[in-house]
VEXDREN-2710 file (C-alpha; in Angstrom, 1 decimal):
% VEXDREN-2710
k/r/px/py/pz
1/UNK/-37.6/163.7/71.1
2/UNK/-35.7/165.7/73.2
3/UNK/-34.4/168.8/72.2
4/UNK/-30.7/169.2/72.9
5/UNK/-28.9/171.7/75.0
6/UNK/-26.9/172.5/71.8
7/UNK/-30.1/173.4/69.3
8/UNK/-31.4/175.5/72.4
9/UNK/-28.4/177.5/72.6
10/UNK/-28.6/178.2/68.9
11/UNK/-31.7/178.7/68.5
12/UNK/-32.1/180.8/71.6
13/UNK/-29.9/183.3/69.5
14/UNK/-32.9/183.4/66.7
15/UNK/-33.7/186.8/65.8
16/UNK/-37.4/184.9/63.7
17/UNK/-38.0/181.9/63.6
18/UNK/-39.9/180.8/59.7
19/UNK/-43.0/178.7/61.1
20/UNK/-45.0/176.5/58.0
21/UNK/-48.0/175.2/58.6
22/UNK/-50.5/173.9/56.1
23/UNK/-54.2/173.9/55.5
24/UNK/-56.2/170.9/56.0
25/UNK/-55.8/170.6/51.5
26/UNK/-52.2/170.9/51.9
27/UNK/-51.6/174.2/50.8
28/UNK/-48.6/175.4/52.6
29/UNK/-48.2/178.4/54.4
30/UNK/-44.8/180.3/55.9
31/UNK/-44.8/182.9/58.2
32/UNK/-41.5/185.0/60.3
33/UNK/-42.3/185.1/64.2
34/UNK/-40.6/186.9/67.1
35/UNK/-41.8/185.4/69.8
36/UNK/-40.7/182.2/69.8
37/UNK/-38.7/180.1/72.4
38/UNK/-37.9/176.7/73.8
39/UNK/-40.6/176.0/76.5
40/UNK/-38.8/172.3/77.6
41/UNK/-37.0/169.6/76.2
42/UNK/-39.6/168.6/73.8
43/UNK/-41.9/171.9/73.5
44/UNK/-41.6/175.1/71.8
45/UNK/-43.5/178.0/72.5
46/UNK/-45.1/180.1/69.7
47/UNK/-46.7/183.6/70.5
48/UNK/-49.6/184.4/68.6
49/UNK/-49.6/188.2/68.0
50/UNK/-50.8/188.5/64.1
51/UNK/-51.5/184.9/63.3
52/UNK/-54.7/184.7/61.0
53/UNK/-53.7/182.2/58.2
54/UNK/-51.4/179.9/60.3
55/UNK/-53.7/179.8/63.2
56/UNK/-57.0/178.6/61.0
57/UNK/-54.4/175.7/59.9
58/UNK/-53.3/175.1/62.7
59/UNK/-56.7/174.3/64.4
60/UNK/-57.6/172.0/61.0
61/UNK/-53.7/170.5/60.5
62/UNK/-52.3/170.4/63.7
63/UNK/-48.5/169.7/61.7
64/UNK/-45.7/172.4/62.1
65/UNK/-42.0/172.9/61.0
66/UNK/-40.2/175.3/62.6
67/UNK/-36.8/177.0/61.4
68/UNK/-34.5/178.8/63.7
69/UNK/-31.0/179.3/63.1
70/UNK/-28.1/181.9/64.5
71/UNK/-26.1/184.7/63.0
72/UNK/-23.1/182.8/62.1
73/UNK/-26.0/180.0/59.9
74/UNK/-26.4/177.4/62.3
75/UNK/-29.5/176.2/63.0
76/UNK/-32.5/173.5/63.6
77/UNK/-35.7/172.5/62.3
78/UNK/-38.2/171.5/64.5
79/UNK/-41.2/168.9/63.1
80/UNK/-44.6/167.7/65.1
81/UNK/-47.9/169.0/66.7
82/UNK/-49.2/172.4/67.7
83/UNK/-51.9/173.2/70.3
84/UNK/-53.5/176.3/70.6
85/UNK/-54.1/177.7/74.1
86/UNK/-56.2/180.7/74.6
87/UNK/-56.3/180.8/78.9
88/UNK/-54.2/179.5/81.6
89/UNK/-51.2/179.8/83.2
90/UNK/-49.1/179.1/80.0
91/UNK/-50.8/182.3/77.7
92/UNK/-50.1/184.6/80.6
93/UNK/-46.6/183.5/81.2
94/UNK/-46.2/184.6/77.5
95/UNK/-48.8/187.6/77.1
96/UNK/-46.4/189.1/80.1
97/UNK/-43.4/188.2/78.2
98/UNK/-44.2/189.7/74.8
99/UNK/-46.1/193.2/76.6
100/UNK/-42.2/193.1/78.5
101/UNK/-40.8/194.0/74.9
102/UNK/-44.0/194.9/73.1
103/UNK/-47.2/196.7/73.1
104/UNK/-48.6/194.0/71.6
105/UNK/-51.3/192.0/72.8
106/UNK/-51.0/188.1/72.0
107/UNK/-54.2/186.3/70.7
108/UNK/-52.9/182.8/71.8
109/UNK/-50.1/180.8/73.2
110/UNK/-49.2/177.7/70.7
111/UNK/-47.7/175.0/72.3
112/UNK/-45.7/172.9/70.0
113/UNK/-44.7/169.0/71.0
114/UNK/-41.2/168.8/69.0
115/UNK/-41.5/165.3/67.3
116/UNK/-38.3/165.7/65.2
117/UNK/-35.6/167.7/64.8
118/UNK/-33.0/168.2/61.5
119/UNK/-29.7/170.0/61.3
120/UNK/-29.9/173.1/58.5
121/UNK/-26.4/174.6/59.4
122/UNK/-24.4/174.7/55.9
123/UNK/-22.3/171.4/55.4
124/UNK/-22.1/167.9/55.3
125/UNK/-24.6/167.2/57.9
126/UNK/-27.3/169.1/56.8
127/UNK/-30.7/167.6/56.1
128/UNK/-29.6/165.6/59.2
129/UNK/-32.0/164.0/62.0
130/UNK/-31.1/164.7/65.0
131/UNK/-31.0/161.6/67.3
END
């Protein structure tokens, strides 16, 4: 699915952006993140700063939904598969960018490959896929 050059320009305005994973049971968890931004037209990219829970479900449930949505309430879901990287030319790109901002000092990058996509702006096409 490819992510469209309008979600990405709303979403790019994200201050957080709610991440819910679950555990390899079911039981689901939710969690705000800063550091998250469209990598290409199908990926986003996820920081991993303070993960703990969502990262252990993660590596036994690779499903994710992402939430990200503007000032003014529009915004996108985002459903499919995360990958964890802990090395490589991807995790540096994005240790540099969050220690740009941040002292903080990312565990992992986590690549997710967007699957679906749903309109959550307010209104008669919410709960929409986008196509």
């Amino acid at each position: 699915m490819k992510i469209s050059d309008e979600a990405k320009k709303i979403v790019e305005e994200a201050k957080v952006w709610a991440v819910a994973t679950a555990n390899k049971n079911g039981l689901p968890n939710v969690v705000p993140i800063a550091y998250a931004r469209i990598l290409s037209e199908n990926q986003i990219l996820l920081m991993d700063i303070f993960m703990e829970k969502t990262r252990k479900n993660i590596e036994e449930n690779p499903n994710i939904a992402l939430c990200a949505w503007n000032s003014k309430s529009k915004g996108y879901q985002f459903k499919g598969k995360a990958q964890v990287i802990t090395s490589g030319k991807l995790f540096d790109e994005g240790v540099k960018w969050v220690k740009s901002e941040e002292n903080l000092s990312p565990k992992a990058a986590i690549v997710v490959n967007v699957e679906t996509a749903y309109i959550i702006t307010p209104g008669s096409d919410a709960g929409k896929e986008v196509k």
